[in-house]
ZADO-1210 file (C-alpha; in nm, 4 decimals, padded with zeros to 6 digits):
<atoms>
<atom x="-03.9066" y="-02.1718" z="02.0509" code="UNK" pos="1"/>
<atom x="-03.7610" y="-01.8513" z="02.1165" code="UNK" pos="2"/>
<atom x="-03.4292" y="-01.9577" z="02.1202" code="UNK" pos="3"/>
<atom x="-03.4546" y="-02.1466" z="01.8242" code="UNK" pos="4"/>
<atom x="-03.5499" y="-01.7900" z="01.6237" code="UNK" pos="5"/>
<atom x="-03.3128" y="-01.6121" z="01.8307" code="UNK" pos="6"/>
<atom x="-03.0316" y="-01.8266" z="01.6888" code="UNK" pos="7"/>
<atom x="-03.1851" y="-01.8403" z="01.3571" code="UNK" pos="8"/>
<atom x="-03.1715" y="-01.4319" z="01.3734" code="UNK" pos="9"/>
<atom x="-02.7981" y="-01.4854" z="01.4436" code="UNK" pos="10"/>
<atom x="-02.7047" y="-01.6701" z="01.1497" code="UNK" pos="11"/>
<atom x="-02.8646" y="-01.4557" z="00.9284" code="UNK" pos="12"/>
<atom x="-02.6995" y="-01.1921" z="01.0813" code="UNK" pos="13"/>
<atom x="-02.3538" y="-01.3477" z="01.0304" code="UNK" pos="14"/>
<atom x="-02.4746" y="-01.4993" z="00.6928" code="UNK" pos="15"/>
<atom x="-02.4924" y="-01.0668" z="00.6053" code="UNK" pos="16"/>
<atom x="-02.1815" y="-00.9474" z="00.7487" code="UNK" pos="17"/>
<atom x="-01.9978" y="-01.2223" z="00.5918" code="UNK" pos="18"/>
<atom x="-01.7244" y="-01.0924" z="00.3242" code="UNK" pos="19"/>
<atom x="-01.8161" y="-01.2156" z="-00.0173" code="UNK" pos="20"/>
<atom x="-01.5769" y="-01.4603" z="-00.1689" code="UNK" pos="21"/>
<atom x="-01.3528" y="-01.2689" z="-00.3905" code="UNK" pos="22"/>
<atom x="-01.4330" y="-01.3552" z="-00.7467" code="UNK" pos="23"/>
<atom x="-01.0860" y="-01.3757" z="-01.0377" code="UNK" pos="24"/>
<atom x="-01.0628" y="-01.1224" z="-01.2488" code="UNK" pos="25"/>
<atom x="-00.8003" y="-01.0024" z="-01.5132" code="UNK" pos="26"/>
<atom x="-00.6212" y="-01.3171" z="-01.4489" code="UNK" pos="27"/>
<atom x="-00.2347" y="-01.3128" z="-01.5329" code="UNK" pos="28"/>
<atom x="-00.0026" y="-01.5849" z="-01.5831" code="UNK" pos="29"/>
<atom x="00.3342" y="-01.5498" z="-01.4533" code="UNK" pos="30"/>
<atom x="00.6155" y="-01.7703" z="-01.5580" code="UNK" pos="31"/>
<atom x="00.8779" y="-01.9263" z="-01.3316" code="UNK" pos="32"/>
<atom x="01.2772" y="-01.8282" z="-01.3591" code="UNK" pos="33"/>
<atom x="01.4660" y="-02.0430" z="-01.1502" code="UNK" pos="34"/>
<atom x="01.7601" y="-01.7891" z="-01.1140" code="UNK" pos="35"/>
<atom x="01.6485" y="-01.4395" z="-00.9247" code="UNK" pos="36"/>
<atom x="01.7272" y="-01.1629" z="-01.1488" code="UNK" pos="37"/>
<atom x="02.0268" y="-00.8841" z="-01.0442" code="UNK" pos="38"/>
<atom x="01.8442" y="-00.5778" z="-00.9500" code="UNK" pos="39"/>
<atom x="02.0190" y="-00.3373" z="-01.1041" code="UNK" pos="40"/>
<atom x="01.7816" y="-00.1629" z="-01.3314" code="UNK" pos="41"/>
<atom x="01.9326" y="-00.3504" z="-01.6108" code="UNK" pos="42"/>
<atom x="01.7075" y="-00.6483" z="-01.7091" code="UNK" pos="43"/>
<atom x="02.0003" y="-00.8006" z="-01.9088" code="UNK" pos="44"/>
<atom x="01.8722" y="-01.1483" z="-01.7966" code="UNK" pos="45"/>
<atom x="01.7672" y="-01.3761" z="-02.0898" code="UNK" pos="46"/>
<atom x="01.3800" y="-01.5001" z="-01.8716" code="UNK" pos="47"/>
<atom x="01.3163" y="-01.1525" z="-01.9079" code="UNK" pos="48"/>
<atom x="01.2610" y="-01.1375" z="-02.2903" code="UNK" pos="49"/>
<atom x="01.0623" y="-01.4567" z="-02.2504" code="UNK" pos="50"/>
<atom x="00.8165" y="-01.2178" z="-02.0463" code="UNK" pos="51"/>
<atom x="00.5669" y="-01.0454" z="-02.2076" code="UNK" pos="52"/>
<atom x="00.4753" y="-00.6807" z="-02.1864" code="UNK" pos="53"/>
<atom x="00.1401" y="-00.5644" z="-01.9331" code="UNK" pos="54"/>
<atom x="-00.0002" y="-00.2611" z="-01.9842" code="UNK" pos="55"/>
<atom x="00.0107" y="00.0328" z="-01.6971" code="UNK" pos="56"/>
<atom x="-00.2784" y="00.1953" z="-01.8509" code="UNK" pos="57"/>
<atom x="-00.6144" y="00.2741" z="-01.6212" code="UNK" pos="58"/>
<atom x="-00.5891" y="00.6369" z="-01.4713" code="UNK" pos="59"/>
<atom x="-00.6913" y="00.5944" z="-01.0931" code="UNK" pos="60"/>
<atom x="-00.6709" y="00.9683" z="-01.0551" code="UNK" pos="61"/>
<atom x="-00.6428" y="01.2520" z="-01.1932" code="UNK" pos="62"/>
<atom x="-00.7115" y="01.4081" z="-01.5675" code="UNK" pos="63"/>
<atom x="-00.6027" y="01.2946" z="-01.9019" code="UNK" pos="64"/>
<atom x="-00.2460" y="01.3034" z="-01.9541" code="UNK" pos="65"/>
<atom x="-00.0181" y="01.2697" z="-02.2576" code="UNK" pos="66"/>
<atom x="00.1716" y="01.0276" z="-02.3737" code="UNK" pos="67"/>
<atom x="00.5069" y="01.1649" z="-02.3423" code="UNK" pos="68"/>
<atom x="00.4457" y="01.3163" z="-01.9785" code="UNK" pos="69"/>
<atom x="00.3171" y="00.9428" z="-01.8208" code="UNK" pos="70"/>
<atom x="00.3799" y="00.5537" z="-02.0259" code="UNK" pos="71"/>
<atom x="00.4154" y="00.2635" z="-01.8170" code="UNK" pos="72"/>
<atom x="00.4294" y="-00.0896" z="-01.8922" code="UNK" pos="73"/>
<atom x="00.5561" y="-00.3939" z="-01.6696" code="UNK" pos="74"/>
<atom x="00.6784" y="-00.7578" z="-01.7055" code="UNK" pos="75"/>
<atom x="00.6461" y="-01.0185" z="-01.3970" code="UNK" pos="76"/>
<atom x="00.8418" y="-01.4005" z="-01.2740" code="UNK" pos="77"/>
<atom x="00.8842" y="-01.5456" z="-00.9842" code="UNK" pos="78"/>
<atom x="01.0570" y="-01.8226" z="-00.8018" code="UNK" pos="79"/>
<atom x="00.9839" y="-02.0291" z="-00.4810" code="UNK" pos="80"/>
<atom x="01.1603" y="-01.6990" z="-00.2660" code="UNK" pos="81"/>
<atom x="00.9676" y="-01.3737" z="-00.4740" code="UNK" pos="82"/>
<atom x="00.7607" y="-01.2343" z="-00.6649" code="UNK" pos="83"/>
<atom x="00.9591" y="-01.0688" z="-00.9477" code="UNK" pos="84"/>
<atom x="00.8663" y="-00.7101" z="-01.1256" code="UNK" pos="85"/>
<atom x="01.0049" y="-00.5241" z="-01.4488" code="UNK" pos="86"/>
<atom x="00.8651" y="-00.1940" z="-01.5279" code="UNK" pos="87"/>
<atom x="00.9312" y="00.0732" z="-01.7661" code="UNK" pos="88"/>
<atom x="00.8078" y="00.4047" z="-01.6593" code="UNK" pos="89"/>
<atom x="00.8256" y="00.7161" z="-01.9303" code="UNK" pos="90"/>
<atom x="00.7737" y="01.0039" z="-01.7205" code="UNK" pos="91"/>
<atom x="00.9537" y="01.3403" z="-01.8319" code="UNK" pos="92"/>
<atom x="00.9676" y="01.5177" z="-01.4345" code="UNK" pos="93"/>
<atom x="01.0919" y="01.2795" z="-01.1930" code="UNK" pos="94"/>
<atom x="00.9858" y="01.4015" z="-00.8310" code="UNK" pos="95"/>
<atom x="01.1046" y="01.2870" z="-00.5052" code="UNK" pos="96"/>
<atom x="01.0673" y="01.5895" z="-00.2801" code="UNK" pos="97"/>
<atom x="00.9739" y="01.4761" z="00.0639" code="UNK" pos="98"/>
<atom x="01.2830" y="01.3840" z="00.2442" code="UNK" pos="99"/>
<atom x="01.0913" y="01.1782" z="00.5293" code="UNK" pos="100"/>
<atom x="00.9757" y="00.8664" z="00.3607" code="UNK" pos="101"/>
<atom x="00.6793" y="00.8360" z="00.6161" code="UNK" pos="102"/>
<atom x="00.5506" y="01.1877" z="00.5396" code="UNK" pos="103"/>
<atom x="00.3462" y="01.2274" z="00.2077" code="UNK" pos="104"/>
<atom x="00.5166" y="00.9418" z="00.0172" code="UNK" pos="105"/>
<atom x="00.2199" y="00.9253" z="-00.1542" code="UNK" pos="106"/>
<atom x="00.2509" y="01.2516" z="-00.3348" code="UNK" pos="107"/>
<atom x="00.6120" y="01.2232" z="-00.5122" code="UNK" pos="108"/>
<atom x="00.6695" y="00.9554" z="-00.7998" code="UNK" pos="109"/>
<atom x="00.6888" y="00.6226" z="-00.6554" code="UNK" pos="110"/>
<atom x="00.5536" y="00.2211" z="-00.7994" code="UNK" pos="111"/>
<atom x="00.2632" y="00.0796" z="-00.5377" code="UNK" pos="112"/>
<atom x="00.2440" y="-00.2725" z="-00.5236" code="UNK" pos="113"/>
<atom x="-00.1131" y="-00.4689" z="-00.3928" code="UNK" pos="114"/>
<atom x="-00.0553" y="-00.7945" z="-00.2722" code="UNK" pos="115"/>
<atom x="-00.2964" y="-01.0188" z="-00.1173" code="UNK" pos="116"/>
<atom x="-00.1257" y="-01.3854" z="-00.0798" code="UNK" pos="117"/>
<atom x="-00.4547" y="-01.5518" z="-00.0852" code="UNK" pos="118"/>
<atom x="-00.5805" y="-01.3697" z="-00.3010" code="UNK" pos="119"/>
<atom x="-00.9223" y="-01.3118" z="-00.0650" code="UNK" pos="120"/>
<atom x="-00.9578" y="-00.9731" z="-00.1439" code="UNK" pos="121"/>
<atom x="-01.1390" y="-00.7949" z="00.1369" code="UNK" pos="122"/>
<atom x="-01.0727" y="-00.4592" z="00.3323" code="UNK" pos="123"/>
<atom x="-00.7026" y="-00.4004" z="00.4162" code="UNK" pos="124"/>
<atom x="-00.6512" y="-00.0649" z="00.5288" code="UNK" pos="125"/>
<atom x="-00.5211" y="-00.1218" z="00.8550" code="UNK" pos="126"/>
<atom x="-00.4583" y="-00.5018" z="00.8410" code="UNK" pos="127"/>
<atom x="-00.2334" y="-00.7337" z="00.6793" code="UNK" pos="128"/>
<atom x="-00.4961" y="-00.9094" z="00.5138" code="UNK" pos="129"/>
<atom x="-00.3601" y="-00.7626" z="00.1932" code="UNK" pos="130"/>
<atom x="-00.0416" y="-00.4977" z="00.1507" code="UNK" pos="131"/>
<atom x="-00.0254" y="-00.1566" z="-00.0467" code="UNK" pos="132"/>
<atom x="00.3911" y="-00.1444" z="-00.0671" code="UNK" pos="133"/>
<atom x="00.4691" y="00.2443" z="-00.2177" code="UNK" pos="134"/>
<atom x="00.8662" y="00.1646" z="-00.3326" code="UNK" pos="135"/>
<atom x="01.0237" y="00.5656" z="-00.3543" code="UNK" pos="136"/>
<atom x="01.2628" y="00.6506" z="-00.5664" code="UNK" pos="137"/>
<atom x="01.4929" y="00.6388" z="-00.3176" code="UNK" pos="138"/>
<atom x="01.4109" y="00.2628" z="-00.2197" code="UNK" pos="139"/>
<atom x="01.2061" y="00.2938" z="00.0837" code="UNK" pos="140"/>
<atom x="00.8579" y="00.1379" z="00.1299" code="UNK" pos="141"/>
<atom x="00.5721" y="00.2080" z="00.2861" code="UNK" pos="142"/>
<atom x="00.2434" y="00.1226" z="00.4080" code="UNK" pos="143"/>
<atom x="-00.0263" y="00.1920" z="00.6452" code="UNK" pos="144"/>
<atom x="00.0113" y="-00.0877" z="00.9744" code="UNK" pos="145"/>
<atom x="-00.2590" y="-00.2055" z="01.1868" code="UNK" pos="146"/>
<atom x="-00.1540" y="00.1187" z="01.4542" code="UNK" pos="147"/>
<atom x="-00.3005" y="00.2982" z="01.1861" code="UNK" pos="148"/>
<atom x="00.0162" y="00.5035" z="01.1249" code="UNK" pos="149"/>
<atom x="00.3098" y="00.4373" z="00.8256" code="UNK" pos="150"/>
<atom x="00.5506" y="00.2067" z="00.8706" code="UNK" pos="151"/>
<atom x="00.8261" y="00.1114" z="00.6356" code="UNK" pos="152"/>
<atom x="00.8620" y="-00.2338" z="00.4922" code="UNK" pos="153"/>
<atom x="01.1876" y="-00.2633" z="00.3253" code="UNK" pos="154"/>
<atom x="01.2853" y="-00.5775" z="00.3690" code="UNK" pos="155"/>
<atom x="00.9478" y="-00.6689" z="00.1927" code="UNK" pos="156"/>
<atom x="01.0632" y="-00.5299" z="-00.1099" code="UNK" pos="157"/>
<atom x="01.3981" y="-00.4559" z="-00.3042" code="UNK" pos="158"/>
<atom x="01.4055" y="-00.2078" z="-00.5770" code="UNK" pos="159"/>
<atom x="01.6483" y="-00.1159" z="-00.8456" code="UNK" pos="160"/>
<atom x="01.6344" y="00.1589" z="-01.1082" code="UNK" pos="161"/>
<atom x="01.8106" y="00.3566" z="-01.3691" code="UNK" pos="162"/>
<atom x="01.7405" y="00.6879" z="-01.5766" code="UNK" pos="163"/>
<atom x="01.7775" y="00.7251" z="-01.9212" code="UNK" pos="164"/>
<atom x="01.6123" y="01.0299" z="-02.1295" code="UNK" pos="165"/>
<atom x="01.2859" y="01.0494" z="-02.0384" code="UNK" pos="166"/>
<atom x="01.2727" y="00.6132" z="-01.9479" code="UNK" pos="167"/>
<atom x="01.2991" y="00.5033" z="-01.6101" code="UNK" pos="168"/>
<atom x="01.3528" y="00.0731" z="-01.5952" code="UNK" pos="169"/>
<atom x="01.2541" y="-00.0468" z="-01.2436" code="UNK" pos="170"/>
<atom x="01.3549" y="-00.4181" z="-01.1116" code="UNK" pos="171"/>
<atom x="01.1947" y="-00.5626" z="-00.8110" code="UNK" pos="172"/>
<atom x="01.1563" y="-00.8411" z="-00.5752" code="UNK" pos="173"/>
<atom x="00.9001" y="-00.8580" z="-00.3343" code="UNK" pos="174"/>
<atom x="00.8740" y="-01.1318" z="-00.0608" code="UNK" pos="175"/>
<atom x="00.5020" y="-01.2643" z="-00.0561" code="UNK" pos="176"/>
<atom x="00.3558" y="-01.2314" z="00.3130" code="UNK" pos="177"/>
<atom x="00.0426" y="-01.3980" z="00.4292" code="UNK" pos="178"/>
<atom x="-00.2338" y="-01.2065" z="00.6806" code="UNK" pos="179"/>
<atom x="-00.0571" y="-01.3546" z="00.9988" code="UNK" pos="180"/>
<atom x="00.2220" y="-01.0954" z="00.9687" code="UNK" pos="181"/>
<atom x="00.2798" y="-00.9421" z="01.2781" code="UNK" pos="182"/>
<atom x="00.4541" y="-00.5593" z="01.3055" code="UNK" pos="183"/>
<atom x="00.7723" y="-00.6001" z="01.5660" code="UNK" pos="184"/>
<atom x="00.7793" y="-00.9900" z="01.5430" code="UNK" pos="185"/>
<atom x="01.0260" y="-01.2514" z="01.3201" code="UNK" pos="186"/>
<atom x="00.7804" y="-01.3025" z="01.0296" code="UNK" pos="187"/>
<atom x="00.8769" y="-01.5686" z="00.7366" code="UNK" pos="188"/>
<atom x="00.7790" y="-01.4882" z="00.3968" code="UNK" pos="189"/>
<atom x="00.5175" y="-01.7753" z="00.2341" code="UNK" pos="190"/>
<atom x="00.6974" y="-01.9897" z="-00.0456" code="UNK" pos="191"/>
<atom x="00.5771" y="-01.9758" z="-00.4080" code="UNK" pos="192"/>
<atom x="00.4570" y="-02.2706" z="-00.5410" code="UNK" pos="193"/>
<atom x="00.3044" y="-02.3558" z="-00.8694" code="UNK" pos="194"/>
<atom x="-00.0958" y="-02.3181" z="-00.9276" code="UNK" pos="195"/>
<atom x="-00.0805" y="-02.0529" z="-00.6319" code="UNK" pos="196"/>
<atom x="-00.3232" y="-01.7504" z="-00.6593" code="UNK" pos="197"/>
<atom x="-00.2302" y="-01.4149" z="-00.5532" code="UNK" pos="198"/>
<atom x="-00.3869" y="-01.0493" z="-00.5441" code="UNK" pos="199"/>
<atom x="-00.2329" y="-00.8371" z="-00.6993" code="UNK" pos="200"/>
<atom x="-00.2306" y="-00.4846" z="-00.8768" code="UNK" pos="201"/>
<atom x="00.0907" y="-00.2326" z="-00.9855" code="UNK" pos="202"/>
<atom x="00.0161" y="00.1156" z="-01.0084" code="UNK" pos="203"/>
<atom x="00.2212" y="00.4611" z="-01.0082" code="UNK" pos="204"/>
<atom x="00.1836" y="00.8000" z="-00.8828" code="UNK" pos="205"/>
<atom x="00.3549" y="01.0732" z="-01.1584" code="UNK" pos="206"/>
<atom x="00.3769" y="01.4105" z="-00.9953" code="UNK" pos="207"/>
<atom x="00.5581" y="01.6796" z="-01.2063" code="UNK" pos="208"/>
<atom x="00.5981" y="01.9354" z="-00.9460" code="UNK" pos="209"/>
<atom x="00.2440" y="01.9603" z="-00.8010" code="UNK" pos="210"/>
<atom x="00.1789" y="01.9796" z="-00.4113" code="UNK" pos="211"/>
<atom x="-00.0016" y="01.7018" z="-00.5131" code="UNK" pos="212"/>
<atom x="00.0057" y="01.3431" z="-00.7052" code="UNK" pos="213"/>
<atom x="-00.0813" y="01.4564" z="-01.0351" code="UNK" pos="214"/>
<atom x="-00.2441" y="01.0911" z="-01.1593" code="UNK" pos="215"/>
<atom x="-00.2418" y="00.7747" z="-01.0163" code="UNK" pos="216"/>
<atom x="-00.2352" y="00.5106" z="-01.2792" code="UNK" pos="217"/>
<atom x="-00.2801" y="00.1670" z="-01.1932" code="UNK" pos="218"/>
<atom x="-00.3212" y="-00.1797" z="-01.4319" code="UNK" pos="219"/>
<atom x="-00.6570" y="-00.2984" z="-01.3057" code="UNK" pos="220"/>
<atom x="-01.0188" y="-00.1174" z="-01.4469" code="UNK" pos="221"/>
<atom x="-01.1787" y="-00.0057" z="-01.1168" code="UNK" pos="222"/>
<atom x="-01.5357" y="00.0152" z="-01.1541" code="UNK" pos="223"/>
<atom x="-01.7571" y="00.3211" z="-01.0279" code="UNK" pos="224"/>
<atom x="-01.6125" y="00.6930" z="-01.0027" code="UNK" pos="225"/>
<atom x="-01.3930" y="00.6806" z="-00.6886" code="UNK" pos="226"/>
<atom x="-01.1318" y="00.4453" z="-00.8411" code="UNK" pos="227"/>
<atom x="-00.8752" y="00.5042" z="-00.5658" code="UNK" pos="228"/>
<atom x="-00.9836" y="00.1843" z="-00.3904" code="UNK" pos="229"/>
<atom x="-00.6546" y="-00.0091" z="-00.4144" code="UNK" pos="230"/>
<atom x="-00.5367" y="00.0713" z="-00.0637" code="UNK" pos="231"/>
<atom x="-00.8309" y="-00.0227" z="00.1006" code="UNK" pos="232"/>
<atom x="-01.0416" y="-00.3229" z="-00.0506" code="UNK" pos="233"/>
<atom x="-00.8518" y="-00.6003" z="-00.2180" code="UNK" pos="234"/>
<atom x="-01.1317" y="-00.6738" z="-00.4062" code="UNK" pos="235"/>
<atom x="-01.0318" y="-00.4547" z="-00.6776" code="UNK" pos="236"/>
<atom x="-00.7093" y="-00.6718" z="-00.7718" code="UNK" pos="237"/>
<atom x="-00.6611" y="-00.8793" z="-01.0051" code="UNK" pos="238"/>
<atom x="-00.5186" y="-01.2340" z="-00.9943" code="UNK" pos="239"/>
<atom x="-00.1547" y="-01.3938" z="-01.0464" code="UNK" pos="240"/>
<atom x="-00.1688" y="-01.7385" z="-01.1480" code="UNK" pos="241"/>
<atom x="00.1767" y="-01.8873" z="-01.0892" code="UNK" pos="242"/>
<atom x="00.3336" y="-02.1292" z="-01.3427" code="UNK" pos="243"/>
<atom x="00.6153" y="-02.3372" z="-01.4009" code="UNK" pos="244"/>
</atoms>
């Protein structure tokens, strides 16, 4: 009898701990381009027009801003090798002061990307069970690895960009990873297929000469007053339905 409510106690237990099943939300769907576009911070390529416009809108952190000083909008494709991003950034200070890119990336003007293959959602801080890619201006990327300490990940992500006026045009291509990525090892990016459901969430930081990020603006409403969740819970993304 005792073990009987012993075990009982147990599953309960595990029953409590378990991680809730991640519910959709904001649900996007992303259109398929069979050719890759040419990063070049040009999107000349015809799919692109076909794309519609997102809106870079939900300040994450930080106090009201104007229009002219932050504006941010982004398009998305993809194809069986990435996960493709266009974004258009008016920002009027462009700040990349940090020369290390593993020191304080966080604080100069760089896109973060949230991607969680399965699209689980669940804490991520120090796992792979989701990714918080910060793309610099000058093309590195970084996140936080299991060790606990930043690591860059630039063959995760390929970035593009060009200047005009006050506009800043951003092309990227990220290579989707599931959570049995391994730091140090030969890892093999998961292949997009149609109906597929990922994570995801695009956000940027827009520092105009602070010692800190200024705002954080990111494309998903985060509920409750600390809204700075991204790089920690996946729960908070929203959801990429692919489509072809």
């Amino acid at each position: 009898m005792k073990s009987i409510v012993a075990m009982a106690l147990i599953l309960v237990l595990l029953s409590c701990n378990k991680h809730k099943e991640k519910q959709d939300s904001g649900v996007i769907k992303v259109d398929y381009t069979e050719k890759a576009p040419l990063l070049d911070g040009k999107p000349t390529e015809t799919f692109w027009n076909l794309c519609d416009w997102l809106p870079l809108d939900q300040n994450w952190i930080g106090g009201p801003y104007e229009h002219g000083d932050f504006n941010g909008r982004y398009k998305l494709a993809w194809n069986e090798e990435a996960l493709y991003i266009l974004i258009e950034i008016t920002d009027d200070i462009l700040l990349d002061r940090t020369e290390d890119p593993l020191k304080l990336w966080w604080n100069d003007d760089c896109v973060e990307i949230f991607i969680d293959e399965d699209n689980s959602g669940g804490l991520h801080q120090f796992s792979h069970n989701a990714f918080a890619y910060h793309v610099a201006l000058d093309g590195n990327v970084v996140d936080l690895g299991p060790d606990k300490k930043p690591r860059l990940y630039n063959d995760h992500v390929s970035s593009a960009h060009t200047t005009e006026d006050n506009l800043t045009t951003w092309e990227l291509a990220v290579k989707v990873f599931d959570d049995s990525f391994m730091d140090g090892t030969q890892n093999t990016p998961v292949s997009l297929k149609p109906g597929k459901k990922i994570g995801f969430a695009l956000a940027y930081c827009d520092n105009d000469k602070s010692t800190e990020r200024e705002n954080f603006i990111g494309s998903v409403f985060v509920e409750g007053e600390d809204k700075n969740q991204g790089w920690i819970n996946a729960d908070i993304f929203g959801t990429l339905l692919l489509s072809k």
